[in-house]
C-alpha positions in Angstrom: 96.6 85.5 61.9 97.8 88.9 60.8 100.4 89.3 57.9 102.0 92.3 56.6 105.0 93.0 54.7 107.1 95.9 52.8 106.9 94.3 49.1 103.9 96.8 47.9 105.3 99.8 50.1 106.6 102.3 47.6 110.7 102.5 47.6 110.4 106.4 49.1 109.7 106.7 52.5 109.3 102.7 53.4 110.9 102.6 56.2 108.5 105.2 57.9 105.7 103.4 56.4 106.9 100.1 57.3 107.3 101.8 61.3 103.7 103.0 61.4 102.8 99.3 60.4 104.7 97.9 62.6 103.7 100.2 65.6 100.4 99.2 64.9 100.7 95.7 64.6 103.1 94.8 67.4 104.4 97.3 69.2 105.8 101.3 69.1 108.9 101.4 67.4 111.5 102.6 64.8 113.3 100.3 62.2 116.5 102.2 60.5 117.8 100.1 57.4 120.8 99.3 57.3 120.8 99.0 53.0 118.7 101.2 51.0 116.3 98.3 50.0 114.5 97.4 53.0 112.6 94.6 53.2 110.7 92.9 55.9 107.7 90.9 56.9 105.3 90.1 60.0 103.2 87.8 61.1 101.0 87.9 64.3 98.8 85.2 66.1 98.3 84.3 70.0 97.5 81.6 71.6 95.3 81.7 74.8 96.5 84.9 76.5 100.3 85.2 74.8 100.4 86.8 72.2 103.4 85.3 69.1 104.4 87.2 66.5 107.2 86.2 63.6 109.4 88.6 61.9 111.9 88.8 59.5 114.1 91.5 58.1 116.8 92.8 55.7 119.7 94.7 58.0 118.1 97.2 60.2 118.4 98.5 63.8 114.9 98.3 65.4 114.8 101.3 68.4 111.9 101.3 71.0 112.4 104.5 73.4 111.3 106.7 75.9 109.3 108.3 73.3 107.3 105.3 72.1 106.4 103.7 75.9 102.8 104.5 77.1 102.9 104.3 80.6 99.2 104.3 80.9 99.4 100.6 78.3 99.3 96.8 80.2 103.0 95.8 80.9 104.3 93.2 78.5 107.1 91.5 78.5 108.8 89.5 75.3 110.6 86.7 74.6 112.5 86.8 71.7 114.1 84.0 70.0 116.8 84.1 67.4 115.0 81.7 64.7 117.6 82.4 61.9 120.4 85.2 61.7 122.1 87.0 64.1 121.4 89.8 66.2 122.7 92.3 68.8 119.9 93.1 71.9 120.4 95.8 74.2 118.5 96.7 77.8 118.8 97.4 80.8 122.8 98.1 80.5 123.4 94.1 79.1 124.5 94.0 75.4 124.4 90.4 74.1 124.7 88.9 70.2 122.1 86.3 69.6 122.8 83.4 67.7 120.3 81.3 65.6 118.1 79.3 68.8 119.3 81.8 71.5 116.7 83.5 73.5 116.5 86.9 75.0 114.0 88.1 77.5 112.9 91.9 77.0 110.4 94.5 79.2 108.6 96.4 76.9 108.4 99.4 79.4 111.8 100.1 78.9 114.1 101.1 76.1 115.7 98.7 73.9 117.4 98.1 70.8 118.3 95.1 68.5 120.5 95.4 65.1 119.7 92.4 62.7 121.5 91.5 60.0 120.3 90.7 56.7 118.1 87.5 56.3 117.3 87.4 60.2 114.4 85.8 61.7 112.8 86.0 65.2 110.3 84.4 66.9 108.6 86.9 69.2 106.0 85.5 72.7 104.4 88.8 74.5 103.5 87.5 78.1 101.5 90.3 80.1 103.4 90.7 83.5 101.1 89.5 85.4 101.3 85.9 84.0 105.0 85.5 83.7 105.5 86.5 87.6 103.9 82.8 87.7 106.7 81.2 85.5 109.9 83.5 86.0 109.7 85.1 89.7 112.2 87.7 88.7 111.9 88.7 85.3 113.3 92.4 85.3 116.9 90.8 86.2 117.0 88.5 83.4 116.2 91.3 80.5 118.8 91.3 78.2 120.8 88.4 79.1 121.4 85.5 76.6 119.9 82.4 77.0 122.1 80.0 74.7 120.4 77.8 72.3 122.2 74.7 73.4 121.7 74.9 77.3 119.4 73.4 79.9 116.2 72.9 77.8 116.7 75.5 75.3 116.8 73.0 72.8 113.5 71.3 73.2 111.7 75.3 74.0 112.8 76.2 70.4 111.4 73.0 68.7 107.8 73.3 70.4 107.9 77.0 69.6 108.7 76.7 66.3 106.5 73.6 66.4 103.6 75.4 67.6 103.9 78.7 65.0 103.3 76.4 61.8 100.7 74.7 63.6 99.5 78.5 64.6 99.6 79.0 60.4 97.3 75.7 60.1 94.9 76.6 62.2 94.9 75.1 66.5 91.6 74.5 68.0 90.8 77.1 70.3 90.2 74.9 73.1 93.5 73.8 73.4 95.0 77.0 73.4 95.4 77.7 77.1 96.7 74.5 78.0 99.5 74.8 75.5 100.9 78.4 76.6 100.9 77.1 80.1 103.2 74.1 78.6 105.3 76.2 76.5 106.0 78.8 79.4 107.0 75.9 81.9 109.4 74.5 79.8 111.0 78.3 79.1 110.7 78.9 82.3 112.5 75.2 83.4 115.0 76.1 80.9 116.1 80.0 82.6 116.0 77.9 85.8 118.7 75.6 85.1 121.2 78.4 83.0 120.6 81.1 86.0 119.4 78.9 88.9 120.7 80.6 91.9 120.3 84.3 90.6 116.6 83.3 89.5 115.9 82.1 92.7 117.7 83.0 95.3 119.7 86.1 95.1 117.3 88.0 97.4 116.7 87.6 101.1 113.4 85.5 101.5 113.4 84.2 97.8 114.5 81.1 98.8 111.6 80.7 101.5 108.9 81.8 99.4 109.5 79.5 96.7 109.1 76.9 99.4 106.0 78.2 100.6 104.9 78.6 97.3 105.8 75.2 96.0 104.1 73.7 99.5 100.7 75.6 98.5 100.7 74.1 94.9 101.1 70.7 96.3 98.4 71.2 99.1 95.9 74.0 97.2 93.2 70.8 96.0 93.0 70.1 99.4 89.7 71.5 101.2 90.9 71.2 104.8 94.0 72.9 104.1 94.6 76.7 105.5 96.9 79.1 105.3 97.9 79.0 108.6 99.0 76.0 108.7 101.7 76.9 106.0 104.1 77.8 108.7 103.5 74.1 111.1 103.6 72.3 108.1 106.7 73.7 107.1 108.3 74.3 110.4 108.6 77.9 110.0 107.8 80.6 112.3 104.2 82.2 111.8 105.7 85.4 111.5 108.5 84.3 108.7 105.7 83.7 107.1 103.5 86.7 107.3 107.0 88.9 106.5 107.1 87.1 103.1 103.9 87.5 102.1 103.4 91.2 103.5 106.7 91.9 101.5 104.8 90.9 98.2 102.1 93.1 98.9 99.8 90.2 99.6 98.4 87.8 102.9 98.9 84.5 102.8 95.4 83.4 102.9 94.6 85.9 100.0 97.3 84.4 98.2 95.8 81.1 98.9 92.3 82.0 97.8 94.0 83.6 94.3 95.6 80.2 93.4 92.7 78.2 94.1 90.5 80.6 91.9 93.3 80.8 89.4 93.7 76.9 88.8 90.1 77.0 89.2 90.0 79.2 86.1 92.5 77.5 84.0 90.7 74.4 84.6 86.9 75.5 83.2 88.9 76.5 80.4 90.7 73.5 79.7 89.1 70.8 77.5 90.5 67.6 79.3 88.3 69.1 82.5 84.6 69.3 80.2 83.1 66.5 81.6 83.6 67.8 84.6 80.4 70.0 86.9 81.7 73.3 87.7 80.7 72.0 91.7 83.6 69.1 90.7 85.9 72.0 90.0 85.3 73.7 92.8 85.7 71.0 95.0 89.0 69.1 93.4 90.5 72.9 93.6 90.0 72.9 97.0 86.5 74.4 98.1 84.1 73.1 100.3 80.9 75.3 99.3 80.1 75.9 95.6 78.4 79.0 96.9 81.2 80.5 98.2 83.2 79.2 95.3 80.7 81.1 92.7 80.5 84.4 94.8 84.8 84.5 94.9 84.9 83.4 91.2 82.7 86.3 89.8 84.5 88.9 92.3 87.7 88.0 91.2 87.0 87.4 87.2 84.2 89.8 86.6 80.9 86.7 85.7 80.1 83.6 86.9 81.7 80.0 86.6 79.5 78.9 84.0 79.3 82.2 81.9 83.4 82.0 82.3 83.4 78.3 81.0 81.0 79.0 77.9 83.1 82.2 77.3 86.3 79.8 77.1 87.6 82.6 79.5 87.7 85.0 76.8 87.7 88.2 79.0 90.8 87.2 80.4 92.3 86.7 76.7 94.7 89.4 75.3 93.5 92.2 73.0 
């Protein structure tokens, strides 16, 4: 865990100081104080491929813009969770005041702003977007919008956050790791379903479909004689329906298929509970007949084998 803090910055010039720090730390930005003795501190961990971060401030306005995005950097989005103190979050056109346990969803490729007042703490997840697609299928329309501490399972997402940071600061067994960010994103995720259900999931044409289709392949994907063309008998729809939703996401369904077999293949040679476990087991309970075929797809899509991946605890796939 990193740790840094303004306490031995000199009084001239520490909020430029304290910027650079930050920029380098977290992520580009500028902090303008809001009282002429600025303080603050931040702490940064991760835990499997998230990356969790804690700060607190004295009043201050903290301004990401045009000027601090790098196009060319891995698109991350944030969570960020009111831990103590107010605050005021702006993006995307949606101004909304946090409240101690509120959350906010933010897309670090665009601008933003938040103005803290003094004594505030936040509780910061970075999710690379192409995890969070898996948890939250529309995350660009929830940026900026409040989710309220006391609805759906807000409640219970803060405590195991909160939970999991001081256990962070003790020290968690890397093993674990993966299998606790999955947890924590489903129960965040659960808890935006419930407060924006219907915009989450089905203000677009099709949205409604594919989350059918996608919920049928979860349930069927550790199944060897199930293909992906029988998505559309099994689920009564018409072949072509079916084809039109995928091709709309820039992806076939037996490629998408194939991804979520190799995917939960992944996540399980990574998990501890699955050690005892042959990596031809794996393969098999994921839903693929030859372990041949299963090592050849695995190393094209993750860059080394099954077994290098397990020893590795799937550490190319962590976040730098």
């Amino acid at each position: 865990m990193e740790s840094a803090s303004t306490e031995a910055l000199k009084s001239a010039g520490k909020a430029e100081a304290w910027n650079r720090i930050y920029s380098g730390m977290l992520a580009a930005a500028d902090f303008i104080p809001t009282d002429k003795e600025f303080s603050a501190g931040l702490k940064v961990s991760h835990i499997g491929q998230l990356g969790l971060a804690r700060l607190a401030t004295g009043p201050c306005t903290i301004r990401r813009t045009t000027a601090h995005i790098d196009r060319s950097s891995p698109q991350l989005y944030s969570i960020i969770v009111q831990a103590n103190g107010r605050g005021l979050f702006t993006q995307s056109g949606n101004r909304t005041v946090l409240n101690p346990g509120d959350f906010a969803l933010c897309d670090h490729a665009l601008p933003h702003s938040r103005r803290l007042e003094g004594g505030a703490e936040t509780l910061i997840i970075r999710i690379p977007a192409e995890i969070i697609g898996h948890y939250l299928p529309r995350p660009e329309e929830l940026c900026g919008q409040r989710l309220p501490a006391s609805a759906g399972l807000t409640p219970s997402a803060g405590a195991m956050l909160r939970s999991l940071w001081h256990r962070l600061e003790q020290g968690i067994a890397a093993d674990y790791e993966d299998c606790l960010a999955h947890h924590m994103l489903e129960i965040i995720a659960t808890s935006y379903a419930m407060v924006f259900g219907v915009r989450v999931k089905s203000d677009h044409v099709g949205e409604r479909e594919m989350l059918a289709v996608q919920n049928h392949v979860e349930n069927r994907l550790h199944d060897p004689d199930f293909k992906a063309n029988a998505i559309a008998d099994e689920l009564a729809m018409n072949p072509r329906d079916v084809r039109q939703l995928f091709a709309a996401r820039g992806e076939c369904a037996r490629a998408y298929v194939s991804r979520r077999r190799l995917e939960e293949a992944a996540r399980r040679l990574r998990d501890p509970r699955w050690r005892g476990h042959t990596v031809a087991e794996i393969a098999h309970c994921c839903g693929f007949v030859s372990t041949a075929l299963f090592a050849r797809s695995f190393r094209d899509h993750h860059g080394m084998t099954p077994t290098d991946y397990r020893e590795s605890g799937g550490a190319a796939h962590r976040l730098n």
